[in-house]
C-alpha positions as CSV (number, residue, x, y, z in Angstrom):
1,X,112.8,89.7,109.4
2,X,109.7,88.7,106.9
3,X,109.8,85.3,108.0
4,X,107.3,83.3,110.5
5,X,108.5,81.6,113.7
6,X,107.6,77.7,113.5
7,X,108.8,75.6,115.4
8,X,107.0,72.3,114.4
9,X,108.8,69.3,115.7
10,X,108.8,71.0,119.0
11,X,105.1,71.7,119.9
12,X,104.2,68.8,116.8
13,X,102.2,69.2,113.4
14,X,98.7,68.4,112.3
15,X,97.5,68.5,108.5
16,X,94.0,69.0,107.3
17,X,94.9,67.3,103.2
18,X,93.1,68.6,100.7
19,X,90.3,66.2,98.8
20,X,92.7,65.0,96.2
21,X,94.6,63.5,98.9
22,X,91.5,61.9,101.4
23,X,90.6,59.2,100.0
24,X,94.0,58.1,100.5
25,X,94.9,59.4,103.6
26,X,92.8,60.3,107.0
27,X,91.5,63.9,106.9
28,X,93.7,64.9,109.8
29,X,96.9,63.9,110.3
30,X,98.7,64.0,113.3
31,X,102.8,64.3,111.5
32,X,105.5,64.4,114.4
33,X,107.7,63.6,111.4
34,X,106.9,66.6,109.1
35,X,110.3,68.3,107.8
36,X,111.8,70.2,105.2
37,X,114.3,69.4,102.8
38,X,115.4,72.4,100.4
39,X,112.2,74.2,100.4
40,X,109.9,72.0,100.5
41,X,108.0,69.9,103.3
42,X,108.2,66.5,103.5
43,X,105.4,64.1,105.6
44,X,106.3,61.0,106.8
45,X,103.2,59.1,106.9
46,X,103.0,56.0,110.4
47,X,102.0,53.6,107.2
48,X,105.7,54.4,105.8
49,X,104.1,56.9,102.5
50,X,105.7,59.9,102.1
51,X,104.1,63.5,100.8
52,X,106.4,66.0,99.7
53,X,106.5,69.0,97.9
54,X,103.4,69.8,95.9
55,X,101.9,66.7,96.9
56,X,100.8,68.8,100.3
57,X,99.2,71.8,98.1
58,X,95.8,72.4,99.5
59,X,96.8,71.3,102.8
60,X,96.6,73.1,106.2
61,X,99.6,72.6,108.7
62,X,99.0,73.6,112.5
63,X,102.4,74.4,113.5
64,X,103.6,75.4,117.2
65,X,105.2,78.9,116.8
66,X,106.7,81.7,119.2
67,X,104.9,81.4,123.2
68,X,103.7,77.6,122.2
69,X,100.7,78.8,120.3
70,X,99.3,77.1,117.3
71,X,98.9,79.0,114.0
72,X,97.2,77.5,111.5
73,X,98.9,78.2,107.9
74,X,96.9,76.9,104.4
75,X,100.0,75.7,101.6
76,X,97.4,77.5,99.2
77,X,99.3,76.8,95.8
78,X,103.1,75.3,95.6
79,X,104.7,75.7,92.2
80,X,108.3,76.2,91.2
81,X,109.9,79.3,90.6
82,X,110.5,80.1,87.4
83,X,113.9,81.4,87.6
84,X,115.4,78.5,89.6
85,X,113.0,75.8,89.5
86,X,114.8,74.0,92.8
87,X,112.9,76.6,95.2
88,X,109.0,75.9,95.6
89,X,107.5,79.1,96.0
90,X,104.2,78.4,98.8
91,X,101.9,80.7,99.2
92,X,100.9,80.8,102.9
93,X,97.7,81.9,104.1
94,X,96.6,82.7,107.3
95,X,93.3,83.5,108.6
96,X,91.9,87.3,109.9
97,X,89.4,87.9,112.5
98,X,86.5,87.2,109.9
99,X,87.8,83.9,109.5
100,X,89.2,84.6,106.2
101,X,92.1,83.1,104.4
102,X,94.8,86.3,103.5
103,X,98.6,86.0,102.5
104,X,101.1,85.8,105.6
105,X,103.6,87.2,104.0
106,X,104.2,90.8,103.8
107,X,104.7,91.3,100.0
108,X,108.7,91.9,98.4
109,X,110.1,94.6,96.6
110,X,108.1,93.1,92.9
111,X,104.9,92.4,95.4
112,X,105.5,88.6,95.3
113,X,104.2,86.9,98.8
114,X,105.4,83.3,98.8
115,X,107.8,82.0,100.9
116,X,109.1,77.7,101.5
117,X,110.1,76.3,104.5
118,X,113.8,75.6,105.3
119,X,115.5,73.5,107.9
120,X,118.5,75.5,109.3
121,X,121.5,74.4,111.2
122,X,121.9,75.1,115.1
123,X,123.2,78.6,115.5
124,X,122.0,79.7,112.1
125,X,121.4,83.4,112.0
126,X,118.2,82.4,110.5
127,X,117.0,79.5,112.1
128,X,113.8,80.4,113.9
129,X,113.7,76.1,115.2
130,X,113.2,73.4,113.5
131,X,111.3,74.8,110.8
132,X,112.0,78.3,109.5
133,X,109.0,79.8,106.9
134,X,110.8,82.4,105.2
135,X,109.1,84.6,102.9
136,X,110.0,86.0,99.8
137,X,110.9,89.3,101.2
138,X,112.9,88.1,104.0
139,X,117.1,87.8,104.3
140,X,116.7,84.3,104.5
141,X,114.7,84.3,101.1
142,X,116.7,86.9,99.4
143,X,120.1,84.5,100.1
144,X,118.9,81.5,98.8
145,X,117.6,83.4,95.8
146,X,121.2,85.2,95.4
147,X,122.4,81.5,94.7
148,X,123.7,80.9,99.0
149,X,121.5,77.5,98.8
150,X,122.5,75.9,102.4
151,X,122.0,72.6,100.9
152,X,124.1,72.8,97.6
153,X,127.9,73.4,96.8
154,X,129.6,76.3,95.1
155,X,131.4,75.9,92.0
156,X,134.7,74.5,93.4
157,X,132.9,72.4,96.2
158,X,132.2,75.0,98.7
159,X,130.1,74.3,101.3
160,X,127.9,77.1,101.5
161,X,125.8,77.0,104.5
162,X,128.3,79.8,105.8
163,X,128.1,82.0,103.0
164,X,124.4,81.8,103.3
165,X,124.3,83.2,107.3
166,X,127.2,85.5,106.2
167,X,124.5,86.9,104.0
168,X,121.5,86.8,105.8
169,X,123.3,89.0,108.4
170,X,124.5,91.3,105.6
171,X,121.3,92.1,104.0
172,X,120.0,92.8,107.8
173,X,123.4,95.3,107.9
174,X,123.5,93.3,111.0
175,X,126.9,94.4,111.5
176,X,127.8,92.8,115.4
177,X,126.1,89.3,114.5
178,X,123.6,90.2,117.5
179,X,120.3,90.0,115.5
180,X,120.0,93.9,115.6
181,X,119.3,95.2,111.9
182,X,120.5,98.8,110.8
183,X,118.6,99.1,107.7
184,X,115.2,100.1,105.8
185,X,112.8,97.7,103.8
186,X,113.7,98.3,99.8
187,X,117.4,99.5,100.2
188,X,119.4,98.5,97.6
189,X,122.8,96.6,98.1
190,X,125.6,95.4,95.7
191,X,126.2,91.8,97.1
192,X,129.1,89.8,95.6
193,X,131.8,87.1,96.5
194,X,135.2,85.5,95.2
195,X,134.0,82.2,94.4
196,X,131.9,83.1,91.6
197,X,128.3,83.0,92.3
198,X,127.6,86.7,93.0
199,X,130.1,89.9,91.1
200,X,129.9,93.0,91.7
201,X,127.8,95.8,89.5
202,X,128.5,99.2,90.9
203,X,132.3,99.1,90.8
204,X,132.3,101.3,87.9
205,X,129.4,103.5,89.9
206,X,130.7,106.5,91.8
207,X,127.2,106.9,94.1
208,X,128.0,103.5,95.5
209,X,130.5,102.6,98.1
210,X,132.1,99.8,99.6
211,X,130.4,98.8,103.0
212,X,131.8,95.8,104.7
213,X,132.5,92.3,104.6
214,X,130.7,89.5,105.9
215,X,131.2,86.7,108.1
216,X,128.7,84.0,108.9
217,X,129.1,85.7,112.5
218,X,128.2,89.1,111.6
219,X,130.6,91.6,109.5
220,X,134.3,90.9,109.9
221,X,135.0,95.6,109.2
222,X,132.8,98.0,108.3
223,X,134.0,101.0,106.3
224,X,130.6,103.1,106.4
225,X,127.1,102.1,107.8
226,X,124.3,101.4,104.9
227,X,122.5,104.2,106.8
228,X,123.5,107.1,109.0
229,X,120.3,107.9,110.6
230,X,119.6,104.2,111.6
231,X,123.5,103.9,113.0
232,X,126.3,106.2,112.0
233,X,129.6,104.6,111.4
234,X,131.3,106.1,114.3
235,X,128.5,105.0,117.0
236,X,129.0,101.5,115.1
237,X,132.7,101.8,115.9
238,X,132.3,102.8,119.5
239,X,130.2,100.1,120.7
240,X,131.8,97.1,118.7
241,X,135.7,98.2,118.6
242,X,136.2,95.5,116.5
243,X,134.9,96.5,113.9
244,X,136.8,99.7,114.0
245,X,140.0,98.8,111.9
246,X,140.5,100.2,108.0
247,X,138.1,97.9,106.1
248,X,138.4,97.5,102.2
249,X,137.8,94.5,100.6
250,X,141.1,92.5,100.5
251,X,141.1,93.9,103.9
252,X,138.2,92.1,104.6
253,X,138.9,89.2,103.3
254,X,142.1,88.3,104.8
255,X,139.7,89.2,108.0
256,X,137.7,85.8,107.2
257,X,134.8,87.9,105.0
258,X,132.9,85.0,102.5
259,X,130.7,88.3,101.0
260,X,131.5,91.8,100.6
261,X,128.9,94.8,99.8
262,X,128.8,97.9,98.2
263,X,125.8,100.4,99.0
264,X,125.3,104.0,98.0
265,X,127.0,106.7,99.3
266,X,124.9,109.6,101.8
267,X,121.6,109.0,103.9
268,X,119.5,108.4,101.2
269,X,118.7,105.8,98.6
């Protein structure tokens, strides 16, 4: 999934600021109201200040993840991205046995390993609690970067928090909605919509063909799996019949799909 289990407001946060920021503020911070707007965190200090964003660069956040444990994660640089300057790319660092700070990502496709925080609603195929660190190279990641930004509109007013879980279960090829993937790390996908954010660029490209459609429950038909010797299409069909109806693209759509994909056609990529 590339993307860390925290689940801060639930087991609570503490911060260890960097030097810029002690003077001002106690070294460590006890922050039950630490959350994330966009992709950035946001501290709520008990004197009424408030950090956000790049403010909290340098900082260490103790966060409750998966089992109750505590992790503790450095925010070791937090700029902008420079091809959509409203996600704040963190670099998270964790420590290894030596005691040594390394990334916590695993790196993306281009090697990148930052990731942001997100707050994701209830029933989210993403949400991992209160706080979800996504990296770079995770579906949760990829979405927002496609332009599925659960916090902003699409270009006629569309909410789309529902187009963003439509796709995070796409690029998982998480066909039933059950969180069970059926793809490989660096598989290439056509991703595209009808309300103008993402078109498609393989149309014209006989190698690639069309795969499903996407709902923000899982896919809504699939015409072929993304790859036969994860899941054929046929074992796909027999253990969710649903899905098991002739699936094109208007077909899918006036199923409820938000996103449709193409992939490429045979076993390999």
């Amino acid at each position: 999934r590339r993307h860390m289990n925290a689940k801060a407001l639930l087991y609570g946060v503490f911060l260890l600021l960097p030097l810029a920021l002690q003077a001002a503020v106690p070294q460590t911070v006890a922050a039950p109201d630490m959350t994330a707007e966009h992709t950035a965190f946001v501290l709520k200090l008990a004197d009424g200040r408030v950090l956000k964003g790049q403010q909290l660069q340098g900082a260490v956040v103790h966060m409750g993840i998966e089992g109750g444990k505590l992790a503790s994660i450095k925010l070791a640089s937090i700029k902008p991205d420079p091809q959509d300057p409203d996600i704040l790319r963190h670099e998270f660092q964790v420590q290894n046995d030596k005691g040594e700070w390394q990334p916590a990502c695993q790196p993306n496709f281009y090697g990148e390993t930052w990731g942001f925080p997100i707050s994701l609603p209830e029933h989210h195929p993403g949400r991992e609690g209160a706080i979800t660190l996504t990296c770079a190279s995770g579906a949760v990641g990829k979405c927002i970067r496609f332009g599925y930004k659960p916090w902003a509109l699409g270009p006629k007013g569309e909410d789309l928090t529902p187009y963003h879980a439509a796709c995070v279960h796409m690029v998982r090829a998480d066909y039933a909605g059950d969180g069970e993937p059926h793809t490989k790390n660096g598989t290439n996908i056509d991703v595209y919509d009808r309300i103008g954010i993402q078109s498609s660029e393989s149309k014209a490209d006989p190698s690639f063909g069309f795969e499903a459609g996407w709902s923000p429950t899982g896919a809504v038909c699939v015409a072929r799996t993304r790859w036969a010797d994860v899941i054929t299409t046929g074992a796909l069909w027999k253990a969710v019949p649903r899905l098991a109806v002739p699936c094109s693209e208007d077909a899918a759509a006036k199923l409820g799909a938000l996103l449709f994909n193409r992939s490429k056609l045979g076993t390999e990529q």
